[in-house]
C-alpha positions as CSV (number, residue, x, y, z in Angstrom):
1,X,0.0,0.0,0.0
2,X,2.7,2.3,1.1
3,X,4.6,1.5,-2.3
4,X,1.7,1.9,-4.9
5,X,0.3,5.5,-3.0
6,X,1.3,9.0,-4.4
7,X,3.6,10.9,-2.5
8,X,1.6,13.4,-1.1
9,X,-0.4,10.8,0.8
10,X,2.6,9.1,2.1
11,X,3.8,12.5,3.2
12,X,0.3,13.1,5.4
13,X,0.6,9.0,6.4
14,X,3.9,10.2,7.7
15,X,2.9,13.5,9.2
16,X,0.0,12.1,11.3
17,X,2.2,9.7,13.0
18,X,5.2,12.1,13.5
19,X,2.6,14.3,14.8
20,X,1.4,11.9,17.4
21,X,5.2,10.6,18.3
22,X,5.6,14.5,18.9
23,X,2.4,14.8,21.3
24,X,4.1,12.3,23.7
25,X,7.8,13.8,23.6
26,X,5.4,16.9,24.9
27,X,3.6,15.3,27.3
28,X,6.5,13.7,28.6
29,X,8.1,17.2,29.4
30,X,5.4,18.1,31.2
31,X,5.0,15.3,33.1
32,X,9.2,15.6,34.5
33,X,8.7,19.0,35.1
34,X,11.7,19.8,33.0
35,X,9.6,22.8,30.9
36,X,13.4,24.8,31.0
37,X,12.1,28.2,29.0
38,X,13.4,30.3,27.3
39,X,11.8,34.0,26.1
40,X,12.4,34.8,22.2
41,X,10.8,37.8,22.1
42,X,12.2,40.7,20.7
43,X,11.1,44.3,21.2
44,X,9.5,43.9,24.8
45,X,7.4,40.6,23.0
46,X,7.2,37.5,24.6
47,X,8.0,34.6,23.0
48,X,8.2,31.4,24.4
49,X,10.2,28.3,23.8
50,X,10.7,25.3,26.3
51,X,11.8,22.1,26.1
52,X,9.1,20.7,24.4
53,X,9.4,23.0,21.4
54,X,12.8,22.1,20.7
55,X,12.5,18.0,21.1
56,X,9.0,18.3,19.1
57,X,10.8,20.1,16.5
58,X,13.8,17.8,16.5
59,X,11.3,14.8,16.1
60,X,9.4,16.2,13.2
61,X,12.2,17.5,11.2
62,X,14.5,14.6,11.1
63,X,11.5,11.9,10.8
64,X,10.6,13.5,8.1
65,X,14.1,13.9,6.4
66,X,14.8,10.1,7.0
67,X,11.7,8.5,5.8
68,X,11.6,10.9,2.5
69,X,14.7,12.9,1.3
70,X,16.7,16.0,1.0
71,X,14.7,17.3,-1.7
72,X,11.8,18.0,0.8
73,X,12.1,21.4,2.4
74,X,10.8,21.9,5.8
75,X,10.5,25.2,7.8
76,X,10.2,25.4,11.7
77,X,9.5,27.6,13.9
78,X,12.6,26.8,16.5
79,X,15.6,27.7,15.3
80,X,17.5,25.6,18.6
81,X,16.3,21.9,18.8
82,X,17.4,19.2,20.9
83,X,17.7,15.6,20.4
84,X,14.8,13.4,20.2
85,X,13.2,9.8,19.3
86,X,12.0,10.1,15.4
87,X,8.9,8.2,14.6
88,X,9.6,6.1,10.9
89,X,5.7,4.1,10.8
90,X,2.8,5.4,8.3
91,X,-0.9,5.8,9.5
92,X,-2.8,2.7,7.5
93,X,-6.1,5.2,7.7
94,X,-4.4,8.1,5.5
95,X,-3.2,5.3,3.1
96,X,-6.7,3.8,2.3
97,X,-7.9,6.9,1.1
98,X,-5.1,7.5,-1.6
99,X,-7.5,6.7,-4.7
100,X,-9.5,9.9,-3.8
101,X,-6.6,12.1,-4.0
102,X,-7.1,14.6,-7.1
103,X,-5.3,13.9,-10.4
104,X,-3.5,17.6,-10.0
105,X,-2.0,16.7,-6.5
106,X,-1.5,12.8,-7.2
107,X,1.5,14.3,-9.6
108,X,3.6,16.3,-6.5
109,X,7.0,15.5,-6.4
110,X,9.2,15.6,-2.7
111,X,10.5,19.2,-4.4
112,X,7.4,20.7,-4.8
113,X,6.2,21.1,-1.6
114,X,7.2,23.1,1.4
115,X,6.1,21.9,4.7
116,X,5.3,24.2,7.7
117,X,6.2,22.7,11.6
118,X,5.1,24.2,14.6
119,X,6.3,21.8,17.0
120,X,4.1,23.4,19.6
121,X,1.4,25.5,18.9
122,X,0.1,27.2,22.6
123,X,3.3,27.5,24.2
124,X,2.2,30.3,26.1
125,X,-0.7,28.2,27.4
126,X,1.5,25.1,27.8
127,X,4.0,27.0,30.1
128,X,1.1,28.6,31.8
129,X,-0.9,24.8,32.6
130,X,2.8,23.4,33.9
131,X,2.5,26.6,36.6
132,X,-0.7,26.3,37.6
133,X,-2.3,23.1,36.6
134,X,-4.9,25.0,34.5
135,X,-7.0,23.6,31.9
136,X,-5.7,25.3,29.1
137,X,-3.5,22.2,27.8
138,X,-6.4,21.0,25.9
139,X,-5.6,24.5,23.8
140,X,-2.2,22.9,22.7
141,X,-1.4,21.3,19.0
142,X,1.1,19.5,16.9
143,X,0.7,21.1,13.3
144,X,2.2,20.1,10.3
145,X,1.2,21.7,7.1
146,X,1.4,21.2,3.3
147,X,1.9,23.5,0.8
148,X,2.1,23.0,-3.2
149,X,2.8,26.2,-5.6
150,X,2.1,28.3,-2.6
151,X,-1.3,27.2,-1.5
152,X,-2.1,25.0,1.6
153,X,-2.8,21.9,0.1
154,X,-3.0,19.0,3.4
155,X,-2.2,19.8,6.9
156,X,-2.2,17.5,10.4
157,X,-3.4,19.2,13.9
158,X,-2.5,16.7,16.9
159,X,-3.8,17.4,20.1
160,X,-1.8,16.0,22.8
161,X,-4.3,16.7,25.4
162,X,-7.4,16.1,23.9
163,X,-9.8,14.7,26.2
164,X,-7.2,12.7,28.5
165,X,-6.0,10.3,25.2
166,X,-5.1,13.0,22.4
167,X,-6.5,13.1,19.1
168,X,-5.0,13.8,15.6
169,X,-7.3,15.6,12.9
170,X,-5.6,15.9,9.1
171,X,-6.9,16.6,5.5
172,X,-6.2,16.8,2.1
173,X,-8.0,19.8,0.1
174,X,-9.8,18.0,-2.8
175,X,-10.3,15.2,-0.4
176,X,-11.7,15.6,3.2
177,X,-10.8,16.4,7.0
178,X,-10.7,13.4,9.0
179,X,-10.6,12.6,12.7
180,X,-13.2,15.5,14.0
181,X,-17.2,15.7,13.7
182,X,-17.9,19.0,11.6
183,X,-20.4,20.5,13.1
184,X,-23.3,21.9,11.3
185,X,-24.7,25.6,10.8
186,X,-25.5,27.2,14.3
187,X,-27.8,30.2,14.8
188,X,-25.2,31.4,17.0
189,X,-22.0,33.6,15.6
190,X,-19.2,32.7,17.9
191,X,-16.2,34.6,17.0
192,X,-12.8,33.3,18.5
193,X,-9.8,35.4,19.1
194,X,-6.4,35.4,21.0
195,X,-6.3,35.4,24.6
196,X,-2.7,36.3,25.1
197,X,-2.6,39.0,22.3
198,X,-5.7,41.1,22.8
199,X,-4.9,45.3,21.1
200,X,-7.3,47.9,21.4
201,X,-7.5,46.7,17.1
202,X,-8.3,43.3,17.8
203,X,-11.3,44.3,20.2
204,X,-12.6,47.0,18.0
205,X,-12.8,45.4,15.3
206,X,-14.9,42.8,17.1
207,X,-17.2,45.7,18.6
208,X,-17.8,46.1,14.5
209,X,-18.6,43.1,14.1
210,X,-21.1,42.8,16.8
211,X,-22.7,45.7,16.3
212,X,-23.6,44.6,12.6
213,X,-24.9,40.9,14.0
214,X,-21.6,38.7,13.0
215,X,-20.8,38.1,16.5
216,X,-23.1,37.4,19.4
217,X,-20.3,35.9,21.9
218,X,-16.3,36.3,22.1
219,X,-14.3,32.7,23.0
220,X,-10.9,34.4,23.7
221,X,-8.0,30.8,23.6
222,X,-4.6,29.9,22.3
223,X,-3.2,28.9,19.7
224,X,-3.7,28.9,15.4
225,X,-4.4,25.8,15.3
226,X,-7.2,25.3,18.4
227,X,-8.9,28.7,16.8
228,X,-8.9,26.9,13.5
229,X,-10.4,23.6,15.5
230,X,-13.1,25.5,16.8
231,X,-14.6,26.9,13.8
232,X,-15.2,23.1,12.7
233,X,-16.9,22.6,16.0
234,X,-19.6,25.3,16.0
235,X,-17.7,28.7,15.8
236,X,-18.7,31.4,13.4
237,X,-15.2,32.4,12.7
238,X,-11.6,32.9,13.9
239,X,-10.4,36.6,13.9
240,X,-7.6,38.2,14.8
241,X,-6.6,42.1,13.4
242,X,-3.3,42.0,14.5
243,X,0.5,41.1,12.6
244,X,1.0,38.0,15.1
245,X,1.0,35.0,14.0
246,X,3.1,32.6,11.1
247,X,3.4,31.2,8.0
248,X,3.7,27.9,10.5
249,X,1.0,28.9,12.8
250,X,-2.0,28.7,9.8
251,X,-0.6,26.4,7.2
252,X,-2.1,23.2,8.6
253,X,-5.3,24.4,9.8
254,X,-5.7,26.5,6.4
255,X,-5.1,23.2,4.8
256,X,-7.6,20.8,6.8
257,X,-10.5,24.0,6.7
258,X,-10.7,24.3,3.3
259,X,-10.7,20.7,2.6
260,X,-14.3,21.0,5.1
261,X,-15.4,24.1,2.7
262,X,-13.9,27.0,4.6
263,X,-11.7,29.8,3.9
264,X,-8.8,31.4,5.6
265,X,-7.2,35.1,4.6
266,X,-6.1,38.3,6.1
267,X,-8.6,40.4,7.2
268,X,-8.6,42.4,3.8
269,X,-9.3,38.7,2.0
270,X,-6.0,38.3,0.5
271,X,-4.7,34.4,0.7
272,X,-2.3,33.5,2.0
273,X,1.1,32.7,0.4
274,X,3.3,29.5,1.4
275,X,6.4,29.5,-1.1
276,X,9.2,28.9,1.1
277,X,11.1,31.9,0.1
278,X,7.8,34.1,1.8
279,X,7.9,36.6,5.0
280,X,7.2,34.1,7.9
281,X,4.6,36.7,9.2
282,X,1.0,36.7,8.3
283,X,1.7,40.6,8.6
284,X,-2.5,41.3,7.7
285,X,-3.8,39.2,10.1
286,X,-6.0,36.1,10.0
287,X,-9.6,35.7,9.2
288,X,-11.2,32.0,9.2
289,X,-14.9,31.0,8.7
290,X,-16.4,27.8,8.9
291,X,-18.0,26.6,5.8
292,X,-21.5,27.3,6.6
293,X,-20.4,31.3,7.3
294,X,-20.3,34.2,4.4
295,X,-16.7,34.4,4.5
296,X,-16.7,38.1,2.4
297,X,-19.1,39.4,4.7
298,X,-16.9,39.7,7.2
299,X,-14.2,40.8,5.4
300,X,-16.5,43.5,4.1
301,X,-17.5,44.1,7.9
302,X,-13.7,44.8,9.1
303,X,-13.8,48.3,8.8
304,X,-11.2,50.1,6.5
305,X,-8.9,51.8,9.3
306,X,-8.7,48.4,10.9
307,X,-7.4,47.1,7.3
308,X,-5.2,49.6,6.5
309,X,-3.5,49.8,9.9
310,X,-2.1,46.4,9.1
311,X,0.6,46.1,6.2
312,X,0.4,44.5,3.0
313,X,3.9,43.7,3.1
314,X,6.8,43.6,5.9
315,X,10.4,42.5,5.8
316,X,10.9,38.4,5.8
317,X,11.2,37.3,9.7
């Protein structure tokens, strides 16, 4: 099975285990206590990086250069890793739906692509559960994400922490999302946003959009790739009007919501580029919408100001 698949398909097979191998080199740091952190910010910003980062990173990286080859390009977030078990096994349940893979991505070669690794997405929230034993590590991911000719094109989201065992939830645009119940339409319009990031822009703009009916209740959590999670489970949308976030951070859950029918921009509605030789920042922000929302009605309901206080363009970082 492994032999007769297309590439792309092997290289998700791949992913969801590496992803899962990853989740446990994280829980295990939590678990000895060992978090040893380290702030990356620059300019007064925090920026977080423990252990767990740099193992998880480690593990993804070089799993991935060993099972495929040199020709496969992978960005991380963490510049520092540290040594780690790889994971080499292939996930049977990506494999058996190979044949549905479309004829324009069953053609990819290992150079074509440029995969995205945040080896911990919610490190802020990690760092914060390990403190005080809050339930915010339910908010932390594994994400892995495809890109082909710039577009998100399959992604991988594990969650270490999911409900006690962990879950992993992947997709292949063209194909499906697999390993989460999509929820249906709700008469509610819950809009999600950071909760360690909050600017005066990033609450305005959601005073906008509740006052023209686009949002009747704020969930404020961490991390891309939860946000991303909770528009398939009943939220309206994911917004955030800030320069924050990564090419690394939205990759994977860009990929795995538009293979459900949903969209993910900037706040002015401009995609979202993936080439390798990009600016890691998504300097216009992020705006996601589940499949059952209008997605240019809220980018028509950002107002202008909010739009134009974020660049188009700003230098590769």
């Amino acid at each position: 099975m492994w032999q007769r698949a297309c590439f792309l398909t092997r290289l998700v097979s791949s992913s969801v285990r590496i992803s899962e191998k990853a989740g446990d080199i994280i829980k295990g740091i939590m678990s000895s206590g060992e978090l040893n952190e380290v702030d990356k910010g620059k300019d007064g910003k925090v920026d977080l990086q423990t252990e767990a980062d740099r193992r998880a990173q480690y593990c993804i990286v070089k799993s991935l250069e060993q099972k495929f080859t040199n020709r496969l390009k992978v960005i991380g977030e963490e510049e520092i890793t540290s040594e780690a078990p790889l994971e080499l096994s292939l996930s049977p349940e990506v494999l058996k739906i190979d044949d549905q893979c479309p004829e324009v991505l069953r053609s990819i070669k290992e150079e074509d692509v440029v995969v995205w690794v945040d080896p911990l997405d919610g490190t802020s929230e990690f760092a914060q559960a390990a403190k005080t034993k809050s339930p915010l590590l339910s908010q932390v991911t594994v994400l892995i994400g495809i890109s082909y000719k710039g577009e998100a094109v399959a992604g991988v989201i594990h969650q270490p922490y999911y409900e006690g065992k962990g879950r992993t939830i992947w997709g292949i645009v063209g194909v499906g999302t697999y390993g989460i119940e999509i929820a249906p339409a709700d008469d509610k319009r819950v809009v999600v946003t950071t909760r360690s990031h909050p600017t005066p822009l990033v609450n305005s703009v959601l005073d906008t959009l509740k006052s023209q009916g686009l949002l009747t209740e704020v969930d404020r959590v961490g991390g891309a790739g939860y946000k991303v999670l909770r528009c398939l489970e009943g939220a309206a949308a994911y917004v955030f009007a800030s320069a924050g976030c990564k090419k690394w951070d939205t990759a994977a859950p860009e990929a795995i919501l538009k293979a459900t029918g949903g969209h993910l921009t900037d706040i002015s509605g401009r995609t979202l580029c993936y080439n390798a030789d990009v600016q890691r920042l998504n300097s216009g922000g992020v705006l996601a919408t589940a499949f059952w929302v209008n997605h240019q009605e809220y980018v028509n309901a950002i107002p202008e100001e909010a739009k134009s206080a974020l660049p188009e363009f700003s230098p590769k970082k």
